[in-house]
C-alpha positions in Angstrom: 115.7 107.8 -72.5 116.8 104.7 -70.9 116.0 105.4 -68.2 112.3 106.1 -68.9 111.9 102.5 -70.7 113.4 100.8 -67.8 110.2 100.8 -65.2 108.0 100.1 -67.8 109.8 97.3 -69.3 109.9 96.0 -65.7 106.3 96.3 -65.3 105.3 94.8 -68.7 107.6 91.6 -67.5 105.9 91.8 -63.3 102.2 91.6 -66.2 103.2 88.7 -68.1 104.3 86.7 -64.8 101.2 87.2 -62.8 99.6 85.8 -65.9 100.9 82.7 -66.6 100.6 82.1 -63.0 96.6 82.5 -63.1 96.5 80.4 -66.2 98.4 77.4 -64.7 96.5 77.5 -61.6 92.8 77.0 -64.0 94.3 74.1 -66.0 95.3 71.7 -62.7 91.1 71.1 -61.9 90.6 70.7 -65.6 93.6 68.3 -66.0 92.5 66.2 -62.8 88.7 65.9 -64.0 89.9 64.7 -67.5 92.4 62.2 -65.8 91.6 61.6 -62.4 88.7 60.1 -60.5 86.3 62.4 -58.6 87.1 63.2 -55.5 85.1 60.9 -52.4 81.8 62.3 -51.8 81.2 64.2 -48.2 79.4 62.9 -45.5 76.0 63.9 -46.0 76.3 62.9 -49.2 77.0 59.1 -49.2 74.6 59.2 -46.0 71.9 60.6 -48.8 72.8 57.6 -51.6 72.9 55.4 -49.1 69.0 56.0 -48.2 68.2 56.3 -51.5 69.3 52.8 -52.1 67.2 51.3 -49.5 64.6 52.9 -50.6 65.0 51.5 -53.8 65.5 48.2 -52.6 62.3 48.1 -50.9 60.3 49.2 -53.6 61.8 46.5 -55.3 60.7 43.9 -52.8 57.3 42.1 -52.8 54.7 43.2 -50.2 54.2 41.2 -47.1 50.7 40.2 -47.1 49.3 38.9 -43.2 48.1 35.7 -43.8 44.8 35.0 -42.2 44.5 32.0 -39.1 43.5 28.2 -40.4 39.8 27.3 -39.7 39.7 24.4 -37.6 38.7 21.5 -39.9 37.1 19.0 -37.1 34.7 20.1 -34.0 34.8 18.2 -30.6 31.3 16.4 -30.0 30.1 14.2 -26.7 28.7 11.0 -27.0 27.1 10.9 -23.8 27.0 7.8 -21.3 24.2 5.5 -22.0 24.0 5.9 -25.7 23.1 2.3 -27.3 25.2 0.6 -29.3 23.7 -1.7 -31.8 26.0 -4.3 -33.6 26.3 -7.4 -35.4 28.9 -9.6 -34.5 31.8 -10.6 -37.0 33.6 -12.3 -34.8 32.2 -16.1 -33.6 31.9 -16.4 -29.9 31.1 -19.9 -27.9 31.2 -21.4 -24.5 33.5 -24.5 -26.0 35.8 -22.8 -28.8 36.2 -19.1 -27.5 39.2 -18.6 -24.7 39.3 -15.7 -22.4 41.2 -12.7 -24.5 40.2 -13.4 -27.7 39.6 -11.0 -30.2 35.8 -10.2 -30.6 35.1 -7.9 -33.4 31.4 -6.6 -34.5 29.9 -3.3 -36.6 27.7 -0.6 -35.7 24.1 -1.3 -37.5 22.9 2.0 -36.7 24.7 5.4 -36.7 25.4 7.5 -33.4 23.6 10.5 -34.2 24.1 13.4 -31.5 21.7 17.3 -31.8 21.2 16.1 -36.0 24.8 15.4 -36.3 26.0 11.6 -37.6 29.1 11.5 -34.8 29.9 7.5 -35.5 28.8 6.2 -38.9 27.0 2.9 -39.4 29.2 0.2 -40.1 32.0 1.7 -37.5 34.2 -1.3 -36.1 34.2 -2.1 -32.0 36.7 -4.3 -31.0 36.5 -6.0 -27.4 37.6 -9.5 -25.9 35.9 -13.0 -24.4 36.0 -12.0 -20.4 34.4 -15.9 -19.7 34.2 -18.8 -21.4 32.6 -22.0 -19.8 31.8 -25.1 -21.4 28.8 -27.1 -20.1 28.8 -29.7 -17.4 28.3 -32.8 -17.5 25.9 -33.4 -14.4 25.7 -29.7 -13.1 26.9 -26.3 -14.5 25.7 -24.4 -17.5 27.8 -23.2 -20.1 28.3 -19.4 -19.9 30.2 -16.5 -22.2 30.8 -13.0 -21.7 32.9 -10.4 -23.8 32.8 -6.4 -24.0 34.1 -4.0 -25.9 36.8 -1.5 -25.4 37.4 0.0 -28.2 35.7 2.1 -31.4 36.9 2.8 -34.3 36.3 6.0 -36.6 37.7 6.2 -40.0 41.4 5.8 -39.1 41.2 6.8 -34.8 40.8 4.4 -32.1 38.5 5.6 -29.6 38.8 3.8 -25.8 35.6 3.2 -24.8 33.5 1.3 -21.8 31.0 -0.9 -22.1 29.3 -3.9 -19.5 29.4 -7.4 -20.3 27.6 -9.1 -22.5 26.6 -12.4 -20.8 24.9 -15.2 -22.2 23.8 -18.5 -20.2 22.8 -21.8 -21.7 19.2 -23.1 -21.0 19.1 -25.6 -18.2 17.8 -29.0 -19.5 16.2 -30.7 -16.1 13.8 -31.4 -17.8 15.0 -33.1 -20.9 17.2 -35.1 -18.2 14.1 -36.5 -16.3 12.6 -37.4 -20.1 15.2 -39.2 -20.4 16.1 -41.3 -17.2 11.7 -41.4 -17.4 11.9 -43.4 -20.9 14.9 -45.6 -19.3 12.7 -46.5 -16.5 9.8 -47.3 -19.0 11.8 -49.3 -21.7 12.9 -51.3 -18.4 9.3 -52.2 -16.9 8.5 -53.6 -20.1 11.2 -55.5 -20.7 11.2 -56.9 -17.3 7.3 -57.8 -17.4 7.9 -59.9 -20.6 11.0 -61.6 -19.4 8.8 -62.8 -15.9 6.1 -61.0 -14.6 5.5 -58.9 -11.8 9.3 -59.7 -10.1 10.8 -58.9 -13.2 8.9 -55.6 -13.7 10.2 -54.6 -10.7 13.6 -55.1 -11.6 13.8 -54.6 -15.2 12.3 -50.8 -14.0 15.3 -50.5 -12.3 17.4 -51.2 -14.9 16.1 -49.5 -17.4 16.3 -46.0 -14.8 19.7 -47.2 -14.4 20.1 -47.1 -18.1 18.7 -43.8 -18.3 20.5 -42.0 -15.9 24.2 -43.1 -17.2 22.7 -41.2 -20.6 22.4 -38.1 -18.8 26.1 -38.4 -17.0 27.2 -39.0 -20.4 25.7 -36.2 -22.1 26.9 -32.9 -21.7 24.5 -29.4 -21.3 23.5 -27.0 -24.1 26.4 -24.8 -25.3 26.3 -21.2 -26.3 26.8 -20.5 -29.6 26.8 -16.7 -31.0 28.1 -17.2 -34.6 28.7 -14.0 -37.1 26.1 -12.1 -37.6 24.7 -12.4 -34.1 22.5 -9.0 -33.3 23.8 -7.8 -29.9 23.3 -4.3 -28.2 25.3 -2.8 -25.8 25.3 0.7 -24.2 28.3 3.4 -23.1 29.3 3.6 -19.6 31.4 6.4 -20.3 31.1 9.4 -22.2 33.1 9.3 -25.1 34.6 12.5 -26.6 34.8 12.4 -30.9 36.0 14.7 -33.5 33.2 15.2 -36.3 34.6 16.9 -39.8 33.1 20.2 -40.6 31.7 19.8 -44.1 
């Protein structure tokens, strides 16, 4: 009899061990998910999040909108060579005050307009400079001034530009001269007459042409005078490239 018992005692105990070794194998995954942090994901996995993410990131980000070229705010026009330019002097120019490089200054009194378009308003500022300056003589020469301008100005640009001289000559004044040494000679006969007859016509004539004559040496010529306000026009020599606003 105890015999029999013995294998199946031994088989019952070979049962129980196989067992308990299956259970504790189960509980070590449970135990490490309860305890432990997750195991790293694989490859293909983080590569997955990882696209995800930047995805989500640019969702996230605001669209870039192509922004659309400037229009130009100013167009290039020609003012061609030969266009007048009326002004009126601010500046005072004469023969006997200006000297050569002096400021001269005047305004447009009329606008440049080029195909409809106002290119240079009225009442745009030229500036030149006194090229000649000659006082009057005393016996021979006339007075003379000249000036040009070189540059215009429009709204806050200088603009180079070329114009000729302006020139203006005093009138001659021969014949206010021979008036006068004429009336000398005249005032002289008649005082020489009354002082003793023909002998002292004769030389009182001569005196009083003498008299005359020293007035003329004395007296200087006409001077020219162009005060402010002076209506002068000149004319390009150049064209003159300016940049016009677009309304």
């Amino acid at each position: 009899m105890t015999k029999l018992l013995a294998p199946i005692v031994l088989g019952l105990g070979l049962a129980v061990s196989v067992g308990c070794s299956s259970g504790g194998g189960s509980a070590q995954p449970e135990a490490r998910a309860a305890g432990q942090p997750a195991p790293a994901a694989t490859s293909s996995q983080s590569a997955t999040g990882g696209a995800a993410t930047t995805t989500g990131l640019a969702e996230r980000s605001p669209a870039v909108v192509a922004s659309e070229p400037s229009k130009p705010q100013a167009r290039e026009v020609t003012v061609p060579a030969g266009t007048a330019l009326n002004v009126v002097l601010e500046t005072a120019v004469s023969s006997d005050q200006s000297n050569v490089e002096d400021t001269v200054r005047a305004k447009l009194t009329k606008p440049i307009v080029i195909g409809g378009t106002t290119v240079v308003p009225q009442g745009a500022t030229l500036v030149g400079a006194v090229l000649e300056a000659n006082q009057s003589g005393r016996v021979k020469g006339r007075a003379s001034v000249a000036f040009r301008f070189t540059q215009l100005q429009v709204g806050n640009e200088n603009q180079a530009i070329r114009t000729p001289r302006i020139s203006r000559e005093a009138e001659a004044t021969k014949s206010d001269d021979a008036k006068k040494i004429g009336i000398g000679a005249g005032a002289g006969a008649l005082i020489g007459a009354v002082a003793g007859g023909k002998k002292g016509a004769a030389i009182g004539g001569a005196v009083g042409a003498g008299a005359g004559t020293g007035a003329v040496l004395a007296t200087r010529g006409n001077e020219v005078r162009l005060g402010a306000g002076t209506r002068v026009t000149t004319v390009l020599q150049e064209p003159v490239k300016i940049l016009v606003p677009i309304d």
